[in-house]
KEBABA-388533 format. One record per residue (C-alpha): chain; x, y negated, z. Coordinates in steps of 0.1 Angstrom, whole numbers, plus 5000, padded with zeros to 4 digits. Each point is the difference from the previous one (the first is absolute). Example, Ala and Ser with C-alpha at 12.3 -4.5 7.8 and 13.67 -1.06 7.14 Angstrom:
2
[node "A"; [5123; 5045; 5078]],
[node "A"; [5014; 4966; 4993]],
//
This chain:
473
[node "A"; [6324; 2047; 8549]],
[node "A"; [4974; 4978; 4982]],
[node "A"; [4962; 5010; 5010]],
[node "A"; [4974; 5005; 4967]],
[node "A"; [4966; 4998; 4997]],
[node "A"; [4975; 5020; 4981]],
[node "A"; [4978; 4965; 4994]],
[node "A"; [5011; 4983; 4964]],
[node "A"; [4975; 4978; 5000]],
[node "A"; [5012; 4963; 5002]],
[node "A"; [5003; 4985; 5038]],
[node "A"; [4967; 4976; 4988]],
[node "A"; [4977; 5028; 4989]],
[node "A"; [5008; 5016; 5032]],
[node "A"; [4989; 4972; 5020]],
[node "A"; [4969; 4995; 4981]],
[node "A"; [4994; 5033; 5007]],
[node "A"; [5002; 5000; 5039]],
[node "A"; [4981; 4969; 5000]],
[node "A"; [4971; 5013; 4982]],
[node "A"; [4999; 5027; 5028]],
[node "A"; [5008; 4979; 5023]],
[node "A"; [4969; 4978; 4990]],
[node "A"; [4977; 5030; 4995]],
[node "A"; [5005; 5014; 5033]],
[node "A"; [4991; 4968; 5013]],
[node "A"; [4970; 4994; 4981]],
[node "A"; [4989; 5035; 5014]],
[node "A"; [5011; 4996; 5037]],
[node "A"; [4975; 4965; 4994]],
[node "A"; [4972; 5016; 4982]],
[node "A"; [5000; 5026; 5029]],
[node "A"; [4999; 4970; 5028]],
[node "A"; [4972; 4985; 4979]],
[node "A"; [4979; 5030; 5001]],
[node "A"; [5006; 5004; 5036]],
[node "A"; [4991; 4967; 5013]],
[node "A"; [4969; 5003; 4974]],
[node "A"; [4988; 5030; 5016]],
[node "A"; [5008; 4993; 5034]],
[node "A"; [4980; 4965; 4992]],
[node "A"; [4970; 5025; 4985]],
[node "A"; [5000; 5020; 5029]],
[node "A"; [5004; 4969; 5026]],
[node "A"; [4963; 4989; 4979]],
[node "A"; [4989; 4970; 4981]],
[node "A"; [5014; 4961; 5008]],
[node "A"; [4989; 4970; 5001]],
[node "A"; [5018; 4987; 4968]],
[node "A"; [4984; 4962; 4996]],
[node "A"; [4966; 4983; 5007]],
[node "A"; [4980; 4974; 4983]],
[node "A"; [4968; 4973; 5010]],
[node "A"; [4992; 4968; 4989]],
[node "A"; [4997; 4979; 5033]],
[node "A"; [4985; 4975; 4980]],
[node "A"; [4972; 5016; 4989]],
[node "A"; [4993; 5018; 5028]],
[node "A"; [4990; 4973; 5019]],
[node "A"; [4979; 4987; 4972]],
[node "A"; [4981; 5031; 4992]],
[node "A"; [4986; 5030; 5013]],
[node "A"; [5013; 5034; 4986]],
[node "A"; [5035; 4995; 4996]],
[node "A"; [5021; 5029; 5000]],
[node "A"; [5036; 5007; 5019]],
[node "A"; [5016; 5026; 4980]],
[node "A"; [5026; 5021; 5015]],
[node "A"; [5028; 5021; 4976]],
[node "A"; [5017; 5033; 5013]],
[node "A"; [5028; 5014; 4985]],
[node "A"; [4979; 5037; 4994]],
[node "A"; [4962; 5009; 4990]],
[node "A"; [4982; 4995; 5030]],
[node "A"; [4968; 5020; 5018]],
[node "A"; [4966; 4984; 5006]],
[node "A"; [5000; 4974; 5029]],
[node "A"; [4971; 4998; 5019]],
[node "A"; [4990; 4968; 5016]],
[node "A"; [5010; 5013; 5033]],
[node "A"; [5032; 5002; 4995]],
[node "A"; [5004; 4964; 4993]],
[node "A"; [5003; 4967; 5031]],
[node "A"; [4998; 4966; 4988]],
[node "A"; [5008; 4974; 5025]],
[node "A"; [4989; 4976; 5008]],
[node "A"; [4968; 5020; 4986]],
[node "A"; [4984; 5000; 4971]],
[node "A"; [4970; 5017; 4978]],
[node "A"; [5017; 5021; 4977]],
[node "A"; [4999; 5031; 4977]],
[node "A"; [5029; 5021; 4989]],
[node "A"; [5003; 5022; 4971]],
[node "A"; [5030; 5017; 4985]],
[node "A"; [5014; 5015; 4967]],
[node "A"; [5036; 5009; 4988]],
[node "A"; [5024; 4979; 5014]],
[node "A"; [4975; 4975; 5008]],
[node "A"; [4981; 4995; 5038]],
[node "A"; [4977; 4968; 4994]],
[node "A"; [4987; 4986; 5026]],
[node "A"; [4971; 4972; 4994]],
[node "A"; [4987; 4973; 5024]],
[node "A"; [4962; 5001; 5001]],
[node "A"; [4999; 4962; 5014]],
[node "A"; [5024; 4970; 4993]],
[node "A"; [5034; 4999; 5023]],
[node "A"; [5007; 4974; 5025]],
[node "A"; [5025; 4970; 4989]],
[node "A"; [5034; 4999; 5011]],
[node "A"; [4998; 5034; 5015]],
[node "A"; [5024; 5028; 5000]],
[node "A"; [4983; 5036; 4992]],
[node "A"; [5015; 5036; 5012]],
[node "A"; [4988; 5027; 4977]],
[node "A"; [5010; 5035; 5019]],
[node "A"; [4987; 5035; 4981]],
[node "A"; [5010; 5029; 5017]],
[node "A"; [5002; 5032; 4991]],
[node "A"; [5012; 4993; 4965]],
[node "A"; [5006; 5037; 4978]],
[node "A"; [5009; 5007; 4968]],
[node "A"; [4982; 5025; 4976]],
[node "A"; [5030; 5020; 5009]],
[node "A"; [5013; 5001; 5029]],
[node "A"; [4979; 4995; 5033]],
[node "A"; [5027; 4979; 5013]],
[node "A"; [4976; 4971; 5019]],
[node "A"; [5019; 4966; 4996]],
[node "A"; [4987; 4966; 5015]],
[node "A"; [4996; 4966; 4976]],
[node "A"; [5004; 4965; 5015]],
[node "A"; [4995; 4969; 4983]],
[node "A"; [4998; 4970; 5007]],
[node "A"; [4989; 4964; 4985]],
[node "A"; [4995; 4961; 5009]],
[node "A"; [4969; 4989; 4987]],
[node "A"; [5009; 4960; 4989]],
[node "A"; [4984; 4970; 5018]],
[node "A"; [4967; 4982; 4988]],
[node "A"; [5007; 4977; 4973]],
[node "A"; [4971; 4971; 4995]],
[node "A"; [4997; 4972; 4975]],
[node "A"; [4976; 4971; 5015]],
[node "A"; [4993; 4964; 4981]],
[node "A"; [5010; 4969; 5016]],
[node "A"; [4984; 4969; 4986]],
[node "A"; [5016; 4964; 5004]],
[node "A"; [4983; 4976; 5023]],
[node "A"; [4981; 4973; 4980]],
[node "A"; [5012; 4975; 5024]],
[node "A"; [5038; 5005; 4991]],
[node "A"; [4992; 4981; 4963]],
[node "A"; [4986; 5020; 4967]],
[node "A"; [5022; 5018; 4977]],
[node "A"; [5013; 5023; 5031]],
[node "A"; [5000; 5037; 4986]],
[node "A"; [4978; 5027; 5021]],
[node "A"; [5028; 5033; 5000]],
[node "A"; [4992; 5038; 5002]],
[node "A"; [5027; 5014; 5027]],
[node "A"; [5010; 5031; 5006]],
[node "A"; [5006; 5012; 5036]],
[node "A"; [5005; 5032; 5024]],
[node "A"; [4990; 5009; 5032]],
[node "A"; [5035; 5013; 5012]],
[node "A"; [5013; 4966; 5000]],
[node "A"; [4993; 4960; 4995]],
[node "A"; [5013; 4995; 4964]],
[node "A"; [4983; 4995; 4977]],
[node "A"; [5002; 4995; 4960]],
[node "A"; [4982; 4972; 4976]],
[node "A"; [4990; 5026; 4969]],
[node "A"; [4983; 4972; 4980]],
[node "A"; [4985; 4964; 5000]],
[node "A"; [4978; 4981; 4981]],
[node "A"; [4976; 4968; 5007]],
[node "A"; [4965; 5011; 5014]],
[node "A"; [5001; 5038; 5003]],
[node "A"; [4965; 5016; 5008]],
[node "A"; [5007; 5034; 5009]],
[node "A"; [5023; 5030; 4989]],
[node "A"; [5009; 5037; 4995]],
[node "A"; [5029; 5025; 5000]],
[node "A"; [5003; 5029; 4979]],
[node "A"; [5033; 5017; 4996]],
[node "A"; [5026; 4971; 4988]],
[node "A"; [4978; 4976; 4989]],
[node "A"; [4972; 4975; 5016]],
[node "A"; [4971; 4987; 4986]],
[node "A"; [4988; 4963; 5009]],
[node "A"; [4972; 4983; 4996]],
[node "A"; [5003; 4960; 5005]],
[node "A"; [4981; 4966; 4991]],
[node "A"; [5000; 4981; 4974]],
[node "A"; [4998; 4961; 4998]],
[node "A"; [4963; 5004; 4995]],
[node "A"; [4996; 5024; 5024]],
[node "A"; [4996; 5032; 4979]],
[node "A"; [5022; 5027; 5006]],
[node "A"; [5029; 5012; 4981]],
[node "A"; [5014; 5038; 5005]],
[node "A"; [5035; 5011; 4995]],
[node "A"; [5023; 5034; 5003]],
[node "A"; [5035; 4992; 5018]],
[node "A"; [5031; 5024; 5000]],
[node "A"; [5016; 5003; 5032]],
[node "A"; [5029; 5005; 4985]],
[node "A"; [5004; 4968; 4981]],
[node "A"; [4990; 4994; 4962]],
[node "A"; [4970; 4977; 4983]],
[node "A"; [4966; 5001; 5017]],
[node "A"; [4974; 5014; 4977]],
[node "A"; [4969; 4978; 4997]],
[node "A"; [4971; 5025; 4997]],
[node "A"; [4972; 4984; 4977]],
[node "A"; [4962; 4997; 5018]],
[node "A"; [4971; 5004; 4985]],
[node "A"; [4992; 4965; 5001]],
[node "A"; [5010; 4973; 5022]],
[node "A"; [4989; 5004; 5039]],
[node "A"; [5002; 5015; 5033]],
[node "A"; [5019; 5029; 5012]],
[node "A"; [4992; 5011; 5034]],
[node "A"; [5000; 5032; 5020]],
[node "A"; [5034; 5016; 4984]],
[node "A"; [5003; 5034; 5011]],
[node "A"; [5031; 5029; 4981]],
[node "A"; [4994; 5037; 5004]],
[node "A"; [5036; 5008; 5016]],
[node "A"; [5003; 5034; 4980]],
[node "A"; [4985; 4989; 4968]],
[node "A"; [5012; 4964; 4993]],
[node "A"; [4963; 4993; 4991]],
[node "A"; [4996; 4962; 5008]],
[node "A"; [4964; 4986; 5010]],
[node "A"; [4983; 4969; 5006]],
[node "A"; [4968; 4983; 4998]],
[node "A"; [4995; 4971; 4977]],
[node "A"; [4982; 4970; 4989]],
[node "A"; [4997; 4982; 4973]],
[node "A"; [5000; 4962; 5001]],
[node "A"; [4982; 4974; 4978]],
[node "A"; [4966; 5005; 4989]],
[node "A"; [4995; 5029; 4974]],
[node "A"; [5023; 5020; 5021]],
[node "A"; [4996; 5036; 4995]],
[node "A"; [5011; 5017; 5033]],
[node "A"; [4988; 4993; 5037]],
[node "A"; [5013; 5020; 5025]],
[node "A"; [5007; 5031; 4979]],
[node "A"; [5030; 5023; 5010]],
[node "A"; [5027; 5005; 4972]],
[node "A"; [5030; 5024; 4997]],
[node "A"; [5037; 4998; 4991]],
[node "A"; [5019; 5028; 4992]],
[node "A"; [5039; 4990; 5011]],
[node "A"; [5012; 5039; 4985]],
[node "A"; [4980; 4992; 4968]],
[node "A"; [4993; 4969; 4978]],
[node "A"; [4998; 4968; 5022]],
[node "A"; [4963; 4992; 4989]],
[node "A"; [4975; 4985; 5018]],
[node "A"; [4968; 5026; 5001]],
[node "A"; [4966; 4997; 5015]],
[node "A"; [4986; 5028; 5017]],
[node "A"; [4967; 5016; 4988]],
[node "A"; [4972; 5007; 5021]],
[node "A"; [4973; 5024; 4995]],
[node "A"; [4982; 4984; 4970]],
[node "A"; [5034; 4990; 4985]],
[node "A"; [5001; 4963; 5007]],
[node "A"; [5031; 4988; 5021]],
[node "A"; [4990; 5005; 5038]],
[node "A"; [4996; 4971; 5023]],
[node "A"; [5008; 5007; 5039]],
[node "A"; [4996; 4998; 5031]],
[node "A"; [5027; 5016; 5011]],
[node "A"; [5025; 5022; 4987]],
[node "A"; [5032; 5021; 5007]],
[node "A"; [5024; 5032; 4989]],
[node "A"; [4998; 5033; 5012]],
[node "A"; [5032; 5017; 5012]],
[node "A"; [5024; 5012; 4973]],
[node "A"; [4975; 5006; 4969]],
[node "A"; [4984; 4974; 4976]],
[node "A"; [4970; 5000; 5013]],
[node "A"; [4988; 4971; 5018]],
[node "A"; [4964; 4993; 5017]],
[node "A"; [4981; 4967; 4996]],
[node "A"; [4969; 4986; 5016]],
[node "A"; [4977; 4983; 4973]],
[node "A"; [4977; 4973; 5004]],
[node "A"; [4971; 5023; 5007]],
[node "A"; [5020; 5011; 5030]],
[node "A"; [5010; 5038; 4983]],
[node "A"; [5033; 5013; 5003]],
[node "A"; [5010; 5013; 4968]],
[node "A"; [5030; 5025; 4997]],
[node "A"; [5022; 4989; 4968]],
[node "A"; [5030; 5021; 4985]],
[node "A"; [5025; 4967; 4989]],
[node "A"; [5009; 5021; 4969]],
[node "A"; [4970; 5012; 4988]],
[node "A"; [4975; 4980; 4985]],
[node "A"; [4966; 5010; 5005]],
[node "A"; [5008; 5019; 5033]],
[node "A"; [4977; 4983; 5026]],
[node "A"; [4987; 5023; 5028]],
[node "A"; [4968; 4982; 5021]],
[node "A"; [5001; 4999; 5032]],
[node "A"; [4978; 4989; 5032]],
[node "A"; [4990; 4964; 5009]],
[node "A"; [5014; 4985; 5027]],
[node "A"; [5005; 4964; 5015]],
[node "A"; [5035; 4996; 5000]],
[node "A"; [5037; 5016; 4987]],
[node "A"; [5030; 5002; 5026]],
[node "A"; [5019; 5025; 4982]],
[node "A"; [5013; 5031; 4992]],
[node "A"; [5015; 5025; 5024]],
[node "A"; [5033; 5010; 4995]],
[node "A"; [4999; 5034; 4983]],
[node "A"; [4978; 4988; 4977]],
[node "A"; [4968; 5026; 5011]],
[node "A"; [4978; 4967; 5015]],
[node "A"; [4994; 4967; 4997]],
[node "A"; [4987; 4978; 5032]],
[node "A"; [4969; 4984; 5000]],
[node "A"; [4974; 4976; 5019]],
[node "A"; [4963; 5006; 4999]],
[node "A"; [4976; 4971; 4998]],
[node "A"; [5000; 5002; 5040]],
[node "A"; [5034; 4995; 5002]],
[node "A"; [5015; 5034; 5012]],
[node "A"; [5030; 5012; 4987]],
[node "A"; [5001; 5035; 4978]],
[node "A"; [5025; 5022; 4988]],
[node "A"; [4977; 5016; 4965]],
[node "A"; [5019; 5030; 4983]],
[node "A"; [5003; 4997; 4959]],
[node "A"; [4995; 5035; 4995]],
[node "A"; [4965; 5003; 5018]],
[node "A"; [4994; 4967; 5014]],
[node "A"; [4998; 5017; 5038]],
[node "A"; [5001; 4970; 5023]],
[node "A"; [5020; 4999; 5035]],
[node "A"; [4989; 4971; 5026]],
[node "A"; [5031; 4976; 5009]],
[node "A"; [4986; 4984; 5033]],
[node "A"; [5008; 4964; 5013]],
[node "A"; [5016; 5009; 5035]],
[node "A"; [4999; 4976; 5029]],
[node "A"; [5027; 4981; 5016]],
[node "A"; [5002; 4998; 5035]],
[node "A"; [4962; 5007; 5002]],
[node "A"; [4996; 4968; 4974]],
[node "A"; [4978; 5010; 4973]],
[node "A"; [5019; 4999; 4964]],
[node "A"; [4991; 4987; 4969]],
[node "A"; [5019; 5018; 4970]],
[node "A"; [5014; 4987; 4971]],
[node "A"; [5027; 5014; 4975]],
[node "A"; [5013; 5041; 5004]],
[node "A"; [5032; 5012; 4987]],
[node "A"; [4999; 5043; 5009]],
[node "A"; [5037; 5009; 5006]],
[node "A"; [4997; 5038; 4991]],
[node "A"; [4979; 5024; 4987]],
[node "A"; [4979; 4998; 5026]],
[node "A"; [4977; 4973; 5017]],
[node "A"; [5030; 4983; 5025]],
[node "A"; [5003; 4967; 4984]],
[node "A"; [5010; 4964; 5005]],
[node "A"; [4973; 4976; 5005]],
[node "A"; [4991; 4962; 5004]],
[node "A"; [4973; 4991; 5024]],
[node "A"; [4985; 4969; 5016]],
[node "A"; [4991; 4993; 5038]],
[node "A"; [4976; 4970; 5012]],
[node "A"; [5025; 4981; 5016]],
[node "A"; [4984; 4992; 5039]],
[node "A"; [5021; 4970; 5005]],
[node "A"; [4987; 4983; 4967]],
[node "A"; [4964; 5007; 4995]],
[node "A"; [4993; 5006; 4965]],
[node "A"; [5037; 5010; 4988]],
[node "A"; [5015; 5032; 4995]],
[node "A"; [5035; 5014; 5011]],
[node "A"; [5011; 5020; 4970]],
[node "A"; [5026; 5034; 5002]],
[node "A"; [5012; 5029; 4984]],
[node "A"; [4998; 5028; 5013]],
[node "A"; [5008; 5040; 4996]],
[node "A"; [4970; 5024; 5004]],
[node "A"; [5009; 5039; 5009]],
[node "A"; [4975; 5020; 5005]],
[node "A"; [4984; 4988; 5032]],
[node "A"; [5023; 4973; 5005]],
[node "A"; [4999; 4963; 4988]],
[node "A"; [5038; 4982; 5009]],
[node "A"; [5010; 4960; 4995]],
[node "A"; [5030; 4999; 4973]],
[node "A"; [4994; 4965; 4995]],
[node "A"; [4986; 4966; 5009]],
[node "A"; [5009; 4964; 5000]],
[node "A"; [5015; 4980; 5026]],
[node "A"; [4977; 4988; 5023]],
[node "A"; [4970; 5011; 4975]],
[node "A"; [5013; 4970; 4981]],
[node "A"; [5006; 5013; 4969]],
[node "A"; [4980; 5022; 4974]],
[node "A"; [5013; 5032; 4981]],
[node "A"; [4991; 4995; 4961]],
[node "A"; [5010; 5030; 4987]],
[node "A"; [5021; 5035; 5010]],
[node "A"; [5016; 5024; 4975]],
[node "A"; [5014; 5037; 5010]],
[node "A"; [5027; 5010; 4989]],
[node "A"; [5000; 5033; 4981]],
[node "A"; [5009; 5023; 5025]],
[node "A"; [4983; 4984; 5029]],
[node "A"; [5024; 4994; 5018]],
[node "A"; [5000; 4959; 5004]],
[node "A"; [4971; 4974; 4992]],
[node "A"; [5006; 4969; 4981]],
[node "A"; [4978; 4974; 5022]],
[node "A"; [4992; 4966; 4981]],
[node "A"; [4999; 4974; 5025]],
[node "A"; [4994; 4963; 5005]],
[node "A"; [5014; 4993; 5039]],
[node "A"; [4975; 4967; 5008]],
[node "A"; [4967; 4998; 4976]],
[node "A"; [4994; 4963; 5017]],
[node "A"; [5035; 4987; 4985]],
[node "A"; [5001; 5019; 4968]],
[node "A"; [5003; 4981; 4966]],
[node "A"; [4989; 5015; 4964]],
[node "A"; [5023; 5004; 4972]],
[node "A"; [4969; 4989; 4980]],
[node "A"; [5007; 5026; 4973]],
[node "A"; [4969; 5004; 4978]],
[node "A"; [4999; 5041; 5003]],
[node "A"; [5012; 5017; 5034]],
[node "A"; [5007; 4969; 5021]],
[node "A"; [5023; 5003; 5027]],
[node "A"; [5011; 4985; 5029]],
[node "A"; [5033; 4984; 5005]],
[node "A"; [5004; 5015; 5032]],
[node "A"; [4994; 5036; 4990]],
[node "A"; [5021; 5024; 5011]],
[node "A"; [5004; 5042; 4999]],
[node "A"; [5008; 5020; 5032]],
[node "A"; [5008; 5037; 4995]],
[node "A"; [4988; 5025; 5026]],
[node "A"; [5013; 5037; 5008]],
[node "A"; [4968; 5012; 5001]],
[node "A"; [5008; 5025; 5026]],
[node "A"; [5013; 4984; 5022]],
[node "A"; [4982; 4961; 4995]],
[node "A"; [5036; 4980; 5001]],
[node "A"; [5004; 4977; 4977]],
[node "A"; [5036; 5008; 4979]],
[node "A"; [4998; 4969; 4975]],
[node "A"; [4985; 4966; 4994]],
[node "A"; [5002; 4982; 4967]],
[node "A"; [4987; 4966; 4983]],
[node "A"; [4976; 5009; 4974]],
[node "A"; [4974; 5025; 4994]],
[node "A"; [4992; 5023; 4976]],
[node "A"; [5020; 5034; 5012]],
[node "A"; [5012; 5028; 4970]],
[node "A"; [5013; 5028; 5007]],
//
């Protein structure tokens, strides 16, 4: 007997059929899973979903922020809750899905950070979770300038060379015949060198390849003294014209590397371009202080025209502390100040002495936002009546410690430069002043000889040595 079926619908609509509930079912049984695992994740509390810093920055500049992502909208997060190591000023705040965490002081180079916060809940559920992060700050990177030596025959090229302090290599970034001095801002560098006659020429060079820009003076002369505000791009130098009838002498002009490439002078207090002393940025605004020829520091906004703030008389500028609240001074008995821009309150830097050696100070570089600092000072040297044994040293608090001095007193430290987070000092060095030769440049001779040491400047060892001088970081 041949079985029957009560379906008439063709064997294909049949099969369409059981696939559709087939399919549905599934899509249900999924939908079901999904809700599951979401709510057992909302009930489990909020995740760490991704983090981001710029290591970069963040050992250029104060204030940089970790921010931390969760998967939910998290509680408050007190600063408790939150271990840094190796430590670190910070401040936490939180707000959605965001826990930001922000370094009050520049990181370390070539360091790995842990960020734990404990106790993590979400506006939900008090389900406390724990966040770790971690990070690799990246090594110092320094430009210096290597001049050729006048004895290996004329036409040699000086070169700008890039470098790090995690290893030996290093990288030529640009050359030219008779470069004076240089700057870095973002991909670019501007250089300033001589001319035939001896005045100076100043140019903008990509670091990524591509023509260099020519940037037109105001007449011919000298450029000396470049300085860049590393947040800005403002470029400044002081100049002097050449020839008679030459209109400048000293006074401090301005380039704007965001903004039109043109040449302007700054504007003291009765509108006239300012001549200086002494000059130099302050931390990441536009503002920059310079010391006129009266001897008065003058606060000046870059930007604004017109915007010239008086401030005290002193003898001498050293520079600006690092956060931008200060500049350090000398006073015409030759002590060494830190003087506040907001109120002009004074603090007392003393000259400590070395091994009961009385000290005589010279430049100050403050490392935080305090008064510990890096500092070069002279000795009398007993074995050579009427000489002096020159080092660097770091002042804390009470204590005065050698980072630095010549081989056998030989030598003499020219110069030192910080480097942004305070970690290492730049130390311009010629080894033996009784054998050293000139470059007989017209502005900012050097010597052949010269060399740059870098020192950990907590622990005084020396972790590089270069030919050439003038350190950027």
């Amino acid at each position: 007997m041949t079985p029957t079926s009560t379906d008439t619908r063709p064997r294909s609509r049949r099969s369409a059929a059981r696939f559709r509930r087939t399919f549905v079912a599934l899509i249900s049984v999924l939908v079901v899973l999904c809700a599951g695992f979401a709510a057992l994740d909302y009930v489990q509390g909020p995740k760490l979903s991704t983090a981001t810093v710029d290591t970069s920055q963040a050992v250029a500049q104060a204030d940089q922020q970790l921010r931390l992502f969760a998967n939910q909208n998290v509680s408050a997060v007190r600063k408790s809750q939150v271990t840094i190591t190796p430590a670190t000023p910070f401040s936490v705040s939180a707000g959605g899905q965001v826990i930001s965490v922000q370094f009050s002081e520049r990181l370390r180079y070539a360091t790995r950070y842990t960020v734990r916060v404990a106790g993590v809940t979400s506006l939900y559920q008090d389900r406390p979770q724990t966040f770790r992060y971690s990070f690799t700050t990246g090594a110092a990177r320094v430009y210096y300038l290597d001049r050729a030596d006048p004895a290996a025959g004329g036409g040699q090229p000086d070169t700008i060379l890039r470098t790090s302090l995690g290893d030996t290599g290093r990288t030529i970034v640009y050359s030219a015949p008779r470069i004076q001095q240089f700057v870095v801002y973002a991909r670019v560098i501007v250089v300033s060198s001589l001319n035939d006659d001896n005045t100076s020429s100043l140019s903008i060079v990509s670091l990524s390849g591509g023509p260099v820009e020519r940037v037109q003076l105001p007449e011919p002369g000298v450029v000396d003294d470049l300085q860049v505000a590393p947040q800005t791009g403002i470029v400044g130098f002081e100049f002097t014209g050449s020839g008679e009838g030459a209109g400048y002498s000293g006074d401090l002009m301005t380039l704007d590397l965001a903004g039109a490439h043109t040449v302007q002078p700054v504007l003291g207090i009765d509108s006239r371009s300012l001549a200086v002393l002494a000059w130099a940025f302050i931390g990441s605004s536009t503002s920059l202080v310079a010391q006129a020829e009266d001897r008065t520091m003058l606060l000046i906004d870059a930007k604004k025209p017109g915007s010239v703030t008086p401030l005290r008389q002193y003898a001498e500028l050293d520079g600006v502390c690092p956060d931008g609240t200060a500049i350090v001074v000398g006073d015409a008995l030759g002590n060494k100040l830190v003087s506040s821009l907001k109120d002009g309150a004074q603090t007392y830097l003393p000259t400590r002495p070395l091994g009961g050696a009385t000290t005589y100070g010279g430049k100050v570089a403050i490392l935080g936002t305090g008064t510990d600092r890096v500092q070069q000072v002279a000795v009398f040297d007993p074995d050579h009546p009427g000489a002096f044994a020159s080092y660097l040293v770091s002042e804390r608090g009470a204590t005065s410690r050698i980072l630095f001095q010549t081989v056998d007193n030989k030598g003499s430290i020219d110069d030192f430069r910080v480097s942004p987070n305070g970690q290492y000092v730049a130390v311009t060095v010629i080894p033996d002043v009784s054998s050293s030769v000139s470059d007989g440049y017209s502005v900012d001779a050097q010597s052949t000889s010269v060399s740059t040491v870098f020192v950990d400047v907590a622990t005084g060892a020396v972790v590089r040595s270069v030919d050439g001088f003038d350190a950027t970081w």
